[in-house]
C-alpha positions in Angstrom: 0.0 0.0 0.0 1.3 3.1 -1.0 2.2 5.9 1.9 2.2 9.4 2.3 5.7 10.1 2.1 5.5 8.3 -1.9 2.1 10.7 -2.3 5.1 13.3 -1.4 7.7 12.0 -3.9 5.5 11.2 -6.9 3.3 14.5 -6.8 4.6 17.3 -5.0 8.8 16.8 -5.5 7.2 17.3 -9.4 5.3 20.0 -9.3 1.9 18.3 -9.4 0.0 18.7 -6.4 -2.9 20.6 -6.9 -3.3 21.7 -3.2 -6.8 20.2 -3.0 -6.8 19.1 0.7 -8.0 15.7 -0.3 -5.6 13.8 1.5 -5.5 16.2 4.8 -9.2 16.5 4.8 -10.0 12.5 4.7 -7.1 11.8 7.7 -8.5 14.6 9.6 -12.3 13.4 9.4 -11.0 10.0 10.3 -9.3 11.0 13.1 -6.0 10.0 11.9 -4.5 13.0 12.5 -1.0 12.7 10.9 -1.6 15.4 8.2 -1.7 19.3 8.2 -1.5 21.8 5.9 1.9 23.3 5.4 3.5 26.5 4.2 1.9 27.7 0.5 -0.7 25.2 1.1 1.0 22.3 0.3 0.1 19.0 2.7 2.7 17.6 5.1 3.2 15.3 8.0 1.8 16.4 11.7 2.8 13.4 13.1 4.6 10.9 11.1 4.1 8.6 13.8 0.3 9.1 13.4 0.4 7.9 10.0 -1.3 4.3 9.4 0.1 4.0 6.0 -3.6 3.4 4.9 -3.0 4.3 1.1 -6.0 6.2 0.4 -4.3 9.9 0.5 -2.4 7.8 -2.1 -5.4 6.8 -4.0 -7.4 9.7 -3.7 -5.2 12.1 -5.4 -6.2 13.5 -8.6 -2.7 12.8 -9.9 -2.6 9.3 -9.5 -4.5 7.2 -12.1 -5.2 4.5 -9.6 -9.1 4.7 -9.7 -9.8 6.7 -13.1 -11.6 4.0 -14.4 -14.0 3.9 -11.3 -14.6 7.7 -11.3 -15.2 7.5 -14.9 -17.7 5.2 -14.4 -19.5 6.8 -11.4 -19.8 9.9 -13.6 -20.9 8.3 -16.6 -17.7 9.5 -18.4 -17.6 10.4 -22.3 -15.2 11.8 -24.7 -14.2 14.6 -25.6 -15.4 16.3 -22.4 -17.3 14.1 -20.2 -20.9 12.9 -19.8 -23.2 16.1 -21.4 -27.0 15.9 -21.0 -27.7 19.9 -21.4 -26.2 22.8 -22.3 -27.9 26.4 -20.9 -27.3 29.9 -20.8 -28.8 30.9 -17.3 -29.0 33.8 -14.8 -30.4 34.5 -11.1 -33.6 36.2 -11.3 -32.8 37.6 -8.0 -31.3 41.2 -8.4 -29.1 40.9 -5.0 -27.2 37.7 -5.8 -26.6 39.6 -9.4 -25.0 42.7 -7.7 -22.5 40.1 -6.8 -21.9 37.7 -9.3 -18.9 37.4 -11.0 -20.9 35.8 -14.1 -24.9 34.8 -14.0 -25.4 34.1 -10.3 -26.2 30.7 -11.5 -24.4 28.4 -8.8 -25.6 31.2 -5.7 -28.9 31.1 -7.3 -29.2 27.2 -7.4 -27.6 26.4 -3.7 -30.4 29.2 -2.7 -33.2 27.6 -3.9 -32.0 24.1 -2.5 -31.5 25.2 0.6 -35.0 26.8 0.8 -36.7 23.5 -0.4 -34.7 21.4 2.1 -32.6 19.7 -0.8 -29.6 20.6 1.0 -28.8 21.2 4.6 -25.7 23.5 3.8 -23.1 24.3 0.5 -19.2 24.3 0.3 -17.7 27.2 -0.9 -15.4 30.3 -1.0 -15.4 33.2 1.4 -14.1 36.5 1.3 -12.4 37.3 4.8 -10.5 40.2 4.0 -8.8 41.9 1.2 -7.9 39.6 -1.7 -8.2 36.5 0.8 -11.1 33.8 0.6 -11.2 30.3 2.4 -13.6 27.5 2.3 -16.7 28.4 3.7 -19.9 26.3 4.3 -22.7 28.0 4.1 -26.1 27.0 6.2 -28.3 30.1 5.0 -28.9 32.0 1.7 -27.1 35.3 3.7 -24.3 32.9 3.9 -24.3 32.1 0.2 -25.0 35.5 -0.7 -21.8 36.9 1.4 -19.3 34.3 -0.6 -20.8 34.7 -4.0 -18.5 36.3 -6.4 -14.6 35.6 -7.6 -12.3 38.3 -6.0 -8.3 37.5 -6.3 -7.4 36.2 -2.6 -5.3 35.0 -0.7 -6.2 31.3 -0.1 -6.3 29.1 3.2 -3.1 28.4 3.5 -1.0 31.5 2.9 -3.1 33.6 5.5 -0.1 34.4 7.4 1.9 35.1 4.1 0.1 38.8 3.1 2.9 38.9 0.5 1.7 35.8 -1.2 -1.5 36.1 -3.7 -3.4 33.0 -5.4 -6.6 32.4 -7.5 -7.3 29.1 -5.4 -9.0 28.4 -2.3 -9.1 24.5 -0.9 -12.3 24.0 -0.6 -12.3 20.2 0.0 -11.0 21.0 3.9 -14.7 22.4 4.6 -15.4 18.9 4.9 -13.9 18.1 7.8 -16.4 20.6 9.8 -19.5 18.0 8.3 -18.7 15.5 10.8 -18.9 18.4 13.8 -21.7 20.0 12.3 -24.3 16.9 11.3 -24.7 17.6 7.8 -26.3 15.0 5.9 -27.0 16.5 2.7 -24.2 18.8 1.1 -23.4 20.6 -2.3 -20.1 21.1 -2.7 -18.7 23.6 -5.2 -15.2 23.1 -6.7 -12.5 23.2 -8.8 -12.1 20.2 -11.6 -9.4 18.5 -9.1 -11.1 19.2 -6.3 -14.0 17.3 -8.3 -11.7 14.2 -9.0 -10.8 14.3 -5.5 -14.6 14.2 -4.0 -15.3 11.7 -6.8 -12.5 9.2 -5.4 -13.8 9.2 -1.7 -17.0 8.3 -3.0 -15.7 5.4 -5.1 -14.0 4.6 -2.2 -16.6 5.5 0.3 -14.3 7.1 2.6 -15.6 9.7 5.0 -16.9 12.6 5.0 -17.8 11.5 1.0 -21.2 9.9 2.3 -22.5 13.8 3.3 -21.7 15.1 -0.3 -25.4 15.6 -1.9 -24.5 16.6 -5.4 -20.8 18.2 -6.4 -21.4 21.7 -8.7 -17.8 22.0 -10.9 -16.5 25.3 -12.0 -14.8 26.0 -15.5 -11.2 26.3 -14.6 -8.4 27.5 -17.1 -5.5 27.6 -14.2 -5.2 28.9 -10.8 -2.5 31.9 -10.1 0.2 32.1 -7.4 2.8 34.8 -7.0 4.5 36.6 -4.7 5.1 40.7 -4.4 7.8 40.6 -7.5 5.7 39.2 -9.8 2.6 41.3 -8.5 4.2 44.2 -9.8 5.5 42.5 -12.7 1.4 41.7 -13.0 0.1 46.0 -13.0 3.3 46.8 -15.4 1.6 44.4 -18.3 -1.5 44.8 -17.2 -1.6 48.8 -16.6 -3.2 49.1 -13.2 -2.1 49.2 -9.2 -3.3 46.4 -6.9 -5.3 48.9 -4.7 -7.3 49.5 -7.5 -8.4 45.9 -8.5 -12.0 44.9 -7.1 -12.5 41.6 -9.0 -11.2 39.7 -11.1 -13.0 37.4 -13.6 -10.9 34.1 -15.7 -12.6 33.1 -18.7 -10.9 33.5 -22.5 -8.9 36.4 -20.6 -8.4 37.7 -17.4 -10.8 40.3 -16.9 -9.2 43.0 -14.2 -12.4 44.9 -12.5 -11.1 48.0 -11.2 -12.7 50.7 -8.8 -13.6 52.8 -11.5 -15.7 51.0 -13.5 -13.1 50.0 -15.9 -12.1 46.8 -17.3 -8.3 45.5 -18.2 -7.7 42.2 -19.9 -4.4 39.8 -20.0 -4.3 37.2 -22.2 -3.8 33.5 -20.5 -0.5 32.7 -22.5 0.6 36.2 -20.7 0.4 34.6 -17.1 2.6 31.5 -17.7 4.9 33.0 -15.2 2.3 32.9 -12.4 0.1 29.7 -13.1 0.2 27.4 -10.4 2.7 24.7 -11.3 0.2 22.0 -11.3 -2.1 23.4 -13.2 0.1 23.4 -16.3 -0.8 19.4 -16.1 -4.2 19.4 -15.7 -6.7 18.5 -18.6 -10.2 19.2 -17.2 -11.3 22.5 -18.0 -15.0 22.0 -17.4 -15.3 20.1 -14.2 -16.0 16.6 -16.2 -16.9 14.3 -13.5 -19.4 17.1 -11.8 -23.2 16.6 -11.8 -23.4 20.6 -12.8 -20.6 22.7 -14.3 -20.4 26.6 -14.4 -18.6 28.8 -16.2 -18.6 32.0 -18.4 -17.4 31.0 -21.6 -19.7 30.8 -24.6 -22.5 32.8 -23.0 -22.8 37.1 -22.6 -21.6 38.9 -20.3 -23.6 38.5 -17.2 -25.0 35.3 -18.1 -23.6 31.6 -17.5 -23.2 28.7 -19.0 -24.1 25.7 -17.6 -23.8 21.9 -18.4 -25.5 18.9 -17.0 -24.1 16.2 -16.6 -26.3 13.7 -14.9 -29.7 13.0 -14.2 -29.3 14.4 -10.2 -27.7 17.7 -11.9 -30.2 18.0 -14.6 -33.0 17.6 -12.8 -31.4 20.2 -10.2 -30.8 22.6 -13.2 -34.7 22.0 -14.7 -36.0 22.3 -11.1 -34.1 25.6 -10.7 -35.2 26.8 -14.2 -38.6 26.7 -13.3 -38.2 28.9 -9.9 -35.3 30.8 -9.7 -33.6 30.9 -13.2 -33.8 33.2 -16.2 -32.6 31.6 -19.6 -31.0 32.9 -22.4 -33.4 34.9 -24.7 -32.3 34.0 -27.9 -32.2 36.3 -30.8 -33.0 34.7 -34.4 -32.1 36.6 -37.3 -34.7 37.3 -40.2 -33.7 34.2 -41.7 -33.5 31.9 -38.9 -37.1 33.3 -38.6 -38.0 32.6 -41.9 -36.5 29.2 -41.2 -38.5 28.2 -38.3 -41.4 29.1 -40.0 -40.8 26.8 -43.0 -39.6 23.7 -40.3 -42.9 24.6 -37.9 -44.8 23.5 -41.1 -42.9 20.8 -42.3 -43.6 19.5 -38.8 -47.3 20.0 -38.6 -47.4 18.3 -42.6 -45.8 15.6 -40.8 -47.7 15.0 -37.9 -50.9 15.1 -40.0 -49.2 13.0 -42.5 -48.9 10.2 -39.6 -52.8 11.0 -38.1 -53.7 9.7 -41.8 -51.3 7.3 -42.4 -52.8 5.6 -38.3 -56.5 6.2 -39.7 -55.7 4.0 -43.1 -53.7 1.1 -40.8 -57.2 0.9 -39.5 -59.5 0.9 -42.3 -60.4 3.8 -42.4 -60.1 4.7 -45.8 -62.4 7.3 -47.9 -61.9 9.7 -51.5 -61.6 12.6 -49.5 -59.4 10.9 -46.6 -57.1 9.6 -49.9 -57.1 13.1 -51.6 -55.9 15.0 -48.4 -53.3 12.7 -47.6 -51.9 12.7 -51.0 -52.0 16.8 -50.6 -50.4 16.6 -47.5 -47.4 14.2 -48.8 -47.1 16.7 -52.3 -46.6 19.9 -50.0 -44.3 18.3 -46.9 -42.1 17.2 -50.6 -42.0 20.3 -52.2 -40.7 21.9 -49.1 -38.1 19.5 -48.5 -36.8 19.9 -51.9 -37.3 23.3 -51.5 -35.2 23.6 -48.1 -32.9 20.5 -47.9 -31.1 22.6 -45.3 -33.9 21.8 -42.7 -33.9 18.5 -41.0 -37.0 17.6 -39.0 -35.2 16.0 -35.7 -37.9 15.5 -33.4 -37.3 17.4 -29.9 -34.9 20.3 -30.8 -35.9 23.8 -30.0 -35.8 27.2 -31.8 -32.4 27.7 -29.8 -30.9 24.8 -30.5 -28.5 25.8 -33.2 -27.4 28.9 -30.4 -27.1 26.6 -27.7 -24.7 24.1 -29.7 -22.9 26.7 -30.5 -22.3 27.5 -27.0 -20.9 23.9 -26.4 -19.1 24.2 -29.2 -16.8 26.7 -28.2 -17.1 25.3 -24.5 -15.5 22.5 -26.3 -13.0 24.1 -28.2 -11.8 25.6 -24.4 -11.4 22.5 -23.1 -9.5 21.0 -25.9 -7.2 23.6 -25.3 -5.9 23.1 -22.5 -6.1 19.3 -23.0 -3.6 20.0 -26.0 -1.4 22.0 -23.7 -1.5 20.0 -20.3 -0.6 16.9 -22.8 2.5 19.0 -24.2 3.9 19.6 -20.8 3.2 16.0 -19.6 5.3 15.2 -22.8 8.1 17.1 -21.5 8.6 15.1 -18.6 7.7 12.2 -20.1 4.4 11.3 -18.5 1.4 10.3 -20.4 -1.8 11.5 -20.0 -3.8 11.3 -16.5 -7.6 11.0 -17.7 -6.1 8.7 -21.1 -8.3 10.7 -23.8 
């Protein structure tokens, strides 16, 4: 059974630990007590005489491969970016979780409305505690939701005591450990794609405090950002603002740089290299793949966000949430996507009269007129097909449909990506890849 101190050699000596808390959070609940969380956030030894050599910190790491094909299967895995039931373009209806959303509202909005109904007894998340500093949270009231909602650069959990040390991530997986103090039985827990993996392997595994997680909500994640005061500065020269400035920042295509004064500065991704978290260089998953729900901002308008469900708890979450607290997308047709509707919305009713007769013959019910009208029916539904061989009558798509794939499409194209680059870096030092797609 592999230990610890291999966990240590295999992942962190090269640059690979995410900084989840997986490991720390499941020897903690357990009692174990031989892990803590060490300087920059990286886990380390308490008591190395605590330590049971159990294995599972081992196997419960995102890095290692040892239970891929499990997760995989738990999540109803598919290529080329997991298990997709629905794709939608969403926003909160409510105007104060808006005020603070860094996209749509959509994940505030949905842990709201579950919490109301009883779905959930509390939420995992991020909290702002002070200036450019957030750490997991868990949230038992909509106040408490509505206090952590929105992505502000922070200092995260484990660099409190380091004011000179800035990062993107927060390790939200340690909430956890305050489930088994608190009672909850029914938890949504919000997270990064390896923080995902991570949850997803204790509940292969069935490890404590897994059992309490409810339904796991993934955010879109192109890299998480560490750096110290030299690169900080190195950060306003390219990016042409001062730190005291900065009120939010939003990761999507770009980072988007909110400052005081209403105005926004962008910085191209290939532009950060420098202060990407190691780790994150590695890591395919852009969209959260083995989450019920996934988030994020690109491929919808500003304001809005996209979402994707992924199983049938998250969709029915999402369709649930749609009906009560969730505005979609009004999609805009142009004249002739109008025109085009129009011509399908016939062809469709042809059809469906077209099979009315067609049942009515089958049972002998056969007249002149009855004979004449069908025979219309078939000449007009042909002449518009030959007419528009462009439109395909696919039972159960909407008018939006075309919009919304186009949405995944470039969702897709994201996530490809930074497959493509996370396999180029693997290459380098001669690993292969961790997901094998």
């Amino acid at each position: 059974m592999s230990s610890f101190e291999e966990l240590r050699q295999q992942i962190q000596e090269n640059d690979l630990c995410h900084r989840c808390g997986g490991c720390i959070t499941f020897c903690t609940a357990v009692n174990y007590g031989a892990l803590e969380l060490k300087e920059e956030g990286y886990p380390g030894y308490k008591d190395r005489n605590l330590c049971i050599e159990c294995g599972i910190c081992h196997m419960i790491c995102p890095e290692i491969e040892d239970l891929n094909e499990e997760i995989q299967s738990l999540a109803e895995w598919k290529e080329p970016v997991g298990n997709v039931v629905s794709t939608s373009i969403v926003r909160s209806r409510d105007k104060q979780i808006l005020d603070r959303a860094t996209d749509g509202g959509a994940v505030t909005g949905i842990l709201s409305y579950l919490l109301e109904k009883g779905v959930i007894d509390s939420a995992i998340v991020s909290k702002n505690v002070g200036l450019f500093n957030r750490e997991p949270f868990l949230a038992r009231t909509r106040d408490d939701l509505i206090s952590s909602s929105g992505s502000f650069f922070d200092i995260s959990h484990g660099m409190v005591l380091y004011s000179e040390h800035y990062s993107t991530f927060t390790p939200s997986i340690q909430a956890l450990e305050s489930i088994k103090r608190t009672g909850g039985r029914k938890v949504a827990f919000v997270g990064t794609p390896c923080q995902v993996a991570a949850i997803r392997k204790m509940q292969v595994l069935g490890v404590v405090p897994s059992e309490a997680v409810y339904c796991v909500f993934g955010l879109f994640c192109s890299g998480n950002f560490s750096f110290d005061d030299k690169a900080r500065k190195t950060l306003e020269r390219i990016g042409r603002f001062q730190w005291n400035q900065v009120r939010k920042i939003n990761i999507k295509d770009k980072m988007y740089v909110l400052l005081d004064d209403g105005s926004i500065h962008t910085l191209p991704l290939d532009e950060l290299d420098f202060i990407m978290r190691p780790a994150c260089r590695y890591c395919q998953d852009y969209t959260a793949e083995l989450a019920d729900l996934s988030f994020g901002g690109i491929g919808s308008e500003d304001g809005w966000t996209t979402v994707l469900a992924r199983s049938r708890l998250g969709l029915s979450i999402l369709k649930n949430a749609q009906d009560n607290v969730l505005e979609s997308f009004p999609f805009q047709l142009s004249s002739p996507d109008l025109e085009e509707q129009s011509v399908k919305k016939r062809m469709q009713k042809l059809q469906r009269s077209i099979n009315h007769l067609e049942y009515k013959r089958k049972l002998g019910e056969s007249s002149e007129v009855l004979d004449s009208e069908y025979r219309r029916l078939l000449s007009e539904l042909d002449s518009l097909q030959q007419q528009h061989t462009e439109i395909k009558l696919e039972p159960g798509k909407s008018v939006s449909a075309s919009e919304v794939s186009n949405t995944l499409d470039r969702v897709i194209e994201k996530a490809m990506q930074k497959k493509k680059r996370s396999l180029e870096k693997r290459s380098e030092l001669g690993m292969h890849s961790r997901m094998e797609i």
